[in-house]
N, C-alpha and C positions, 0 to 999 in steps of 0.2 A: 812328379817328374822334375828332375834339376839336370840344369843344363852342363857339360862336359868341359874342358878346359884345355886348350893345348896350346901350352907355353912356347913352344919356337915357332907356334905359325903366327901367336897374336891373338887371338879369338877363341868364344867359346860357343859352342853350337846344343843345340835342343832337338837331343833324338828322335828321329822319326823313321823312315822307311827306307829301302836298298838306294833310291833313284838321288835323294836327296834329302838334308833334315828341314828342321820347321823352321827355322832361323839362325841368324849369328849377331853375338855383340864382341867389339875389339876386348881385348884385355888391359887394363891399368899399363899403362907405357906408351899404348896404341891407338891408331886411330884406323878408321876405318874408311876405303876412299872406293869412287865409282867409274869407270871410264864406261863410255858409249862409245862406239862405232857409229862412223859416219851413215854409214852403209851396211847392215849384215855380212857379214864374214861365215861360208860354208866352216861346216863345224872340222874340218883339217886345217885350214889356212888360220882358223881361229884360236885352234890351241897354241899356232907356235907363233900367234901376234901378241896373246897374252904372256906366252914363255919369254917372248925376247922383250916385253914391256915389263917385264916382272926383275926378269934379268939387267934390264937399264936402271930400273932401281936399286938391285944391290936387293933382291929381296928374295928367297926361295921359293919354289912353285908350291911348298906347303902352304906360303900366304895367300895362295887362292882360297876366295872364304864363300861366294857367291856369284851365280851367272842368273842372266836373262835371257833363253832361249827364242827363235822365230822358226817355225815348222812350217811345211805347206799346207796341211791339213788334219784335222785330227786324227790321232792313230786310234785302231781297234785294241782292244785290250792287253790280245800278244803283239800286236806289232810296236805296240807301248814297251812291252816288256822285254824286246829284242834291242828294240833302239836304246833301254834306260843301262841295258848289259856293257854294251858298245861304249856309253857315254862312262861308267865305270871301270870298264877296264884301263881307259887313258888313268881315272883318277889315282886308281893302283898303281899303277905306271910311274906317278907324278909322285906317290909317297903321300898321298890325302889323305889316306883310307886309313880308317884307328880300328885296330883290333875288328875288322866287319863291318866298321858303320861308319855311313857317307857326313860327315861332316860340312859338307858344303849345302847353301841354300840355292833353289833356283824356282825358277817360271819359265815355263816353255806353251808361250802361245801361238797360235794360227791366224795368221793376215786374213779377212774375208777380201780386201780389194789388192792385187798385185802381190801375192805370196811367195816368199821363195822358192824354187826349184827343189831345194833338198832344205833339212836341219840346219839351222844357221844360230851364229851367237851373236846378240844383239847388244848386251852390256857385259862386264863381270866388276866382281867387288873383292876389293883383296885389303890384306894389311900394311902396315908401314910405323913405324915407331917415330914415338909422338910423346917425351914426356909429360905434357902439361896438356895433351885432348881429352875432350869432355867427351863423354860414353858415347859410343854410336852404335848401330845395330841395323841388319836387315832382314826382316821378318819371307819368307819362301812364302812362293804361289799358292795358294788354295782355289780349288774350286768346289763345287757344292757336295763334297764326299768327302766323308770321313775316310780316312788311308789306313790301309795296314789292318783293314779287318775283314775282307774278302772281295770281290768283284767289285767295280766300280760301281754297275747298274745297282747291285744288293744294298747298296750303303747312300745311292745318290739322294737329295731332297726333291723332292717332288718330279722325279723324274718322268720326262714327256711333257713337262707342262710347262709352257713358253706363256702364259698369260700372265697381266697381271700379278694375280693373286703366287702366280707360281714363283714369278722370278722374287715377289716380294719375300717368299718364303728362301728361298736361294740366297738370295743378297743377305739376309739377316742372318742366316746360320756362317755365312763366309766372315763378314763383321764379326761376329763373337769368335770366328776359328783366330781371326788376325788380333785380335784384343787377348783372346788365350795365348798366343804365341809372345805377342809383348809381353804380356803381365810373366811369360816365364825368364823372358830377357831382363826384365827389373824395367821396362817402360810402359807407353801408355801412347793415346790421340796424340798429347801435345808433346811431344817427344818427337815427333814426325815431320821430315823436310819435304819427304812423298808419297804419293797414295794414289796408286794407280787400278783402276776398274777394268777387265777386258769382255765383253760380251758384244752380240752382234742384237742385240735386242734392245728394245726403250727402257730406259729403268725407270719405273712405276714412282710417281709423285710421292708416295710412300716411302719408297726405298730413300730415294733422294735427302728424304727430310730426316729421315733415320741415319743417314751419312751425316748432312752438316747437324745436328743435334748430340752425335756425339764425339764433335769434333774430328771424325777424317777427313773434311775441305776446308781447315783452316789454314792451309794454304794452296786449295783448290785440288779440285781433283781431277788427274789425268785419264779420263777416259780412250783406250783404244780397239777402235772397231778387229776383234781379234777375238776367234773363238777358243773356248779351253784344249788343251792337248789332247783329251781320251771324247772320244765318240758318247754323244748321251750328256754330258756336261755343258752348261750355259751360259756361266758363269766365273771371272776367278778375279782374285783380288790379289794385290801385295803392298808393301809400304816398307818405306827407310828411314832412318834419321842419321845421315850421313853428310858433312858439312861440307867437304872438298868432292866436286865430281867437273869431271872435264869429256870432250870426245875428241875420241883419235881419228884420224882420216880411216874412209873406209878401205 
């Protein structure tokens, strides 16, 4: 697989599935940058915070390259596949959308403590031209399921098993999906500015030393107590290597 290339938005993406692909790195010119909300922003209020932030820069909505979603709780399969319609139709809308495939990277996790009321956007990552920026790139959510090859439950790593042994199985298959997705972006560990774990579970002394050993806490790792998006999932990882990121008021 090689990653795609689209010259006026800035970035090139690594195809994967309708909802969203596996990653993005800027293109030669560009850099790649990160805004957070202070506060989750319902996903109406959010597209046109990021349209008129996009717009301040002088930049077109096709440089949206990546978001970070926050959900109430995890959806069921189709209600996944309802909400992921919803979320692409705005993309279409926006001019994202390359010949059928979603070019934009995201994560969309579940708060276990104080969740929001509806789908809400927590970050997004766009372009901006930058003769002389050194590569950057933001690798998409995974959690313990291969995508794009039937059900979630059909395809989950040790599904049902919350132990130990299970999630150590979980965590190690996420790690090699987010190391497969750099290595297609031309990066790696130490290419990485962040590296964030979402699960409501302990991560098994195992897991952990399998993280800093191969380098994803070297510059620590953000844990957030925050379950995966689809029902059954336990697990989900993501990571950036993006130099400028800032937050907007919520």
């Amino acid at each position: 697989m090689s990653t795609i290339a689209i010259a006026d938005a800035g970035y090139r993406f690594i195809p994967a599935v309708m909802q969203y692909s596996g990653g993005v790195a800027a293109l030669p010119g560009f850099r790649l940058e990160r805004a957070r909300f202070a506060e989750p922003l319902p996903m109406a209020e959010g597209w046109r915070r990021i349209a008129a932030h996009l717009s301040a820069l002088g930049r077109p909505l096709t440089a949206f390259a990546a978001c970070e979603l926050r959900s109430p709780a995890p959806f069921t399969e189709a209600g996944f596949a309802t909400f992921n319609a919803g979320y692409a139709k705005v993309l279409g809308e926006w001019g994202v959308l390359r010949d059928g495939a979603n070019p934009v990277a995201r994560s969309n996790v579940c708060p276990r403590h104080a969740p929001p009321a509806e789908p809400c956007f927590h970050a997004f990552v766009y372009t901006v031209p930058d003769a002389g920026a050194a590569s950057s790139f933001a690798v998409a959510g995974s959690g313990e399921s291969a995508e794009g090859k039937g059900t979630y439950r059909e395809n989950t790593i040790a599904y049902g098993d919350t132990s130990p042994a299970g999630m150590l199985k979980k965590g190690l298959w996420v790690l090699g999906e987010m190391e497969r997705r750099m290595g297609l972006l031309g990066h790696g560990w130490a290419d990485t500015t962040g590296v964030q774990a979402y699960t409501i579970h302990p991560l098994p002394p195992a897991l952990s030393e399998a993280i800093v050993n191969r380098g994803a806490a070297r510059h620590g790792l953000t844990w957030q107590d925050c379950r995966p998006p689809v029902e059954g999932l336990e697990y989900e990882m993501d990571c950036r290597g993006i130099g400028q990121e800032l937050v907007l008021p919520g």
